[in-house]
C-alpha positions in Angstrom: 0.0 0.0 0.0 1.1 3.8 -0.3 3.9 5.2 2.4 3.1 8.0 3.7 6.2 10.4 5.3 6.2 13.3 7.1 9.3 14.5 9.1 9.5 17.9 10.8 12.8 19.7 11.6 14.6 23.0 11.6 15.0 23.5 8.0 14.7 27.4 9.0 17.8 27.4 11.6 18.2 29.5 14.5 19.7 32.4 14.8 23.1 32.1 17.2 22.6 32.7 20.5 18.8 31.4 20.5 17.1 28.7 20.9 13.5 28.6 19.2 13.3 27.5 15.4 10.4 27.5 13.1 9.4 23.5 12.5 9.2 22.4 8.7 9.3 19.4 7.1 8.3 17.5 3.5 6.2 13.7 2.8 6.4 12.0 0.1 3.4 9.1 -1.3 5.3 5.6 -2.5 3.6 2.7 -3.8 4.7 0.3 -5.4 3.5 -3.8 -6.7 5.3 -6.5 -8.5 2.8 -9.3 -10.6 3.8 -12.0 -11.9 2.4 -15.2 -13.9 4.1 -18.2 -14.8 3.0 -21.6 -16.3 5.1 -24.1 -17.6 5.3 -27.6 -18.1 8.6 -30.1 -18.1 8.9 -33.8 -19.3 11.6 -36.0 -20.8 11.8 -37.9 -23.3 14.6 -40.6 -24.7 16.7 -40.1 -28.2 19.7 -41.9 -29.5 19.7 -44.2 -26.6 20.2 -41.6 -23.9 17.3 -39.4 -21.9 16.9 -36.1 -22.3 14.9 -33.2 -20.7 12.8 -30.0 -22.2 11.0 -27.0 -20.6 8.6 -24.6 -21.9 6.7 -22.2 -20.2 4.7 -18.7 -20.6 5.2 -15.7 -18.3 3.4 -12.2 -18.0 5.0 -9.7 -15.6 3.9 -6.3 -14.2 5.6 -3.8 -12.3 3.8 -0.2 -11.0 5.5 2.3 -9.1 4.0 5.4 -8.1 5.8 8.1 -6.2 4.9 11.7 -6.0 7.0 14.4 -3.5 4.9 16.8 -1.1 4.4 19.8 0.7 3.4 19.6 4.4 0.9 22.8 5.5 0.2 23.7 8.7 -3.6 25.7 8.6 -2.6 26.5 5.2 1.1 28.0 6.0 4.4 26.3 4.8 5.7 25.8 8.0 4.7 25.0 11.2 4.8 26.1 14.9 8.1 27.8 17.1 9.5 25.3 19.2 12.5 25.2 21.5 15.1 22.9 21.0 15.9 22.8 24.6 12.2 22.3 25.3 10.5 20.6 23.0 8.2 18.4 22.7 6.6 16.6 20.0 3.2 17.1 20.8 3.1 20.5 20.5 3.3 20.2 16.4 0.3 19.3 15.4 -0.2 16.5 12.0 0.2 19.0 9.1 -1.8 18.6 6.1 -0.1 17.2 2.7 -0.8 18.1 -0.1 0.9 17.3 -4.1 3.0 20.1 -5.1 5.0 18.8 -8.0 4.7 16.2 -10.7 3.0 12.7 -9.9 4.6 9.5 -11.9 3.7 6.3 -12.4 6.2 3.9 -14.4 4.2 0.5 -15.0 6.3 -1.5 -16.7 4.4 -5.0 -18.3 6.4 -8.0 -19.9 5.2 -11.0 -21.8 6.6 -14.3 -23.1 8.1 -17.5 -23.7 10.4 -19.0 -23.1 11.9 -22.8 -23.1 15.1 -25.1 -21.9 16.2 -28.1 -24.0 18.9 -30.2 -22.1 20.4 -33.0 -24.0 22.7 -35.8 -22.3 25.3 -35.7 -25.3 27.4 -38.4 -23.3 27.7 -40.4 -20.3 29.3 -37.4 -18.5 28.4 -34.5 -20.6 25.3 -32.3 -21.0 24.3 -29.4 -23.3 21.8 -27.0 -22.7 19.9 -24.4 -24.6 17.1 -22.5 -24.4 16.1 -18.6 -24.5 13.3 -16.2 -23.6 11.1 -14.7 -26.3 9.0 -11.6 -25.0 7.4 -8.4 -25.4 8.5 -4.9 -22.9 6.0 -1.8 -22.5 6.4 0.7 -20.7 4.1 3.8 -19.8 4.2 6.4 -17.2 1.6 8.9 -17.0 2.3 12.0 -14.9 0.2 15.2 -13.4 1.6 18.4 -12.4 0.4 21.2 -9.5 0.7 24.4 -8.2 1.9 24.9 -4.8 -1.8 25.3 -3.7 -1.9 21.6 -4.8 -4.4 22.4 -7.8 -3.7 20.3 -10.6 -2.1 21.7 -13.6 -1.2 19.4 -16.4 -1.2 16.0 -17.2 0.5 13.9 -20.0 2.3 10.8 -20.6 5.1 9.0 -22.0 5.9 5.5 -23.0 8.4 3.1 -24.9 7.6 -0.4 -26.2 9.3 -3.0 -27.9 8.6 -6.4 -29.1 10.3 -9.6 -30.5 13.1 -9.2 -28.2 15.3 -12.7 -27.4 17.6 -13.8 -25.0 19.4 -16.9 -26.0 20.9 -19.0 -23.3 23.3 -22.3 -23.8 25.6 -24.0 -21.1 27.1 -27.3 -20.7 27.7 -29.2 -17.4 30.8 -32.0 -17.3 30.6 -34.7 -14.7 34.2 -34.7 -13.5 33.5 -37.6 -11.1 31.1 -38.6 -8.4 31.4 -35.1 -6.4 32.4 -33.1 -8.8 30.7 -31.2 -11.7 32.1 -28.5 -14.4 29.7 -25.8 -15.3 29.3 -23.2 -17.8 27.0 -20.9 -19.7 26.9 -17.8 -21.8 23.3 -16.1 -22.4 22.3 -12.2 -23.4 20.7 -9.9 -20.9 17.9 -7.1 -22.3 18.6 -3.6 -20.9 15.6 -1.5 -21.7 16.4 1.9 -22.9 12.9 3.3 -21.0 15.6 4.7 -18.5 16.6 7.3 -21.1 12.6 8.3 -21.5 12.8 12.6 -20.7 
């Protein structure tokens, strides 16, 4: 769920030789949720006189984080009570109200695909695997703008989408003996250029 912050302190500073500062402060709204589904389905099946083993499966994935900075008022002022550093207590500053006072984003980012693992018993102690991940990436992140009244100014959005994207993976493992194994792999990893978005 949403995280709301609020943190009052002297942003105002006191003046040398005194000890009562103007209380201030700033929230901010987080929220964010991670959904994923996967189904897939393994089996094996024998070949050439050996058994092998083969994976597919489907995934969709969605990410949405919202954040959005605020303002703290106190009756409608942008800061709050005197207090005394020497004397203060908490109490005394009452919950201010928060309000949006600069832009609003949410980045959802959604994935979908396929993907699969083939692993093939090439010899007694050897075995090669391949397999990849075929998939689509959006992205979106609407946004909303306000005055320091909180009123809303503008709205607008931005996005980036790409589709047919692969990442091919193939490794090999080497059974040295009973209690040992050699392992390697090389595979391709997507960096999405959303990051770059203005």
């Amino acid at each position: 769920g949403a995280a709301y912050g609020y943190d009052a302190n002297f942003n105002a500073g006191i003046a040398p030789g005194e000890t009562v500062g103007r209380a201030m402060g700033s929230g901010y709204d987080y929220d964010s949720k991670r959904t994923i589904y996967d189904v897939s389905v393994q089996g094996k099946f024998d070949l050439f006189g050996r058994e092998h083993s083969v994976l597919l499966g489907a995934d969709v994935q969605r990410l949405d984080n919202i954040s959005a900075p605020m303002a703290l008022r106190w009756n409608g002022a942008t800061s709050g009570p005197m207090v005394d550093i020497f004397d203060f207590d908490p109490g005394s500053i009452p919950y201010p109200t928060q309000v949006y006072t600069s832009a609003i984003g949410n980045n959802m980012t959604r994935q979908e695909g396929v993907y699969g693992k083939l692993q093939l018993q090439v010899t007694e102690p050897l075995r090669v695997i391949v397999g990849g991940r075929y998939f689509n990436y959006d992205f979106y992140r609407p946004s909303r703008t306000f005055n320091a009244a909180g009123d809303q100014l503008s709205s607008g959005a931005t996005g980036y989408k790409e589709d047919g994207i692969f990442n091919p993976y193939a490794g090999a493992l080497y059974d040295i003996n009973d209690n040992w194994t050699a392992y390697g792999s090389i595979t391709e990893i997507y960096r999405t250029q959303a990051s770059y978005l203005a």
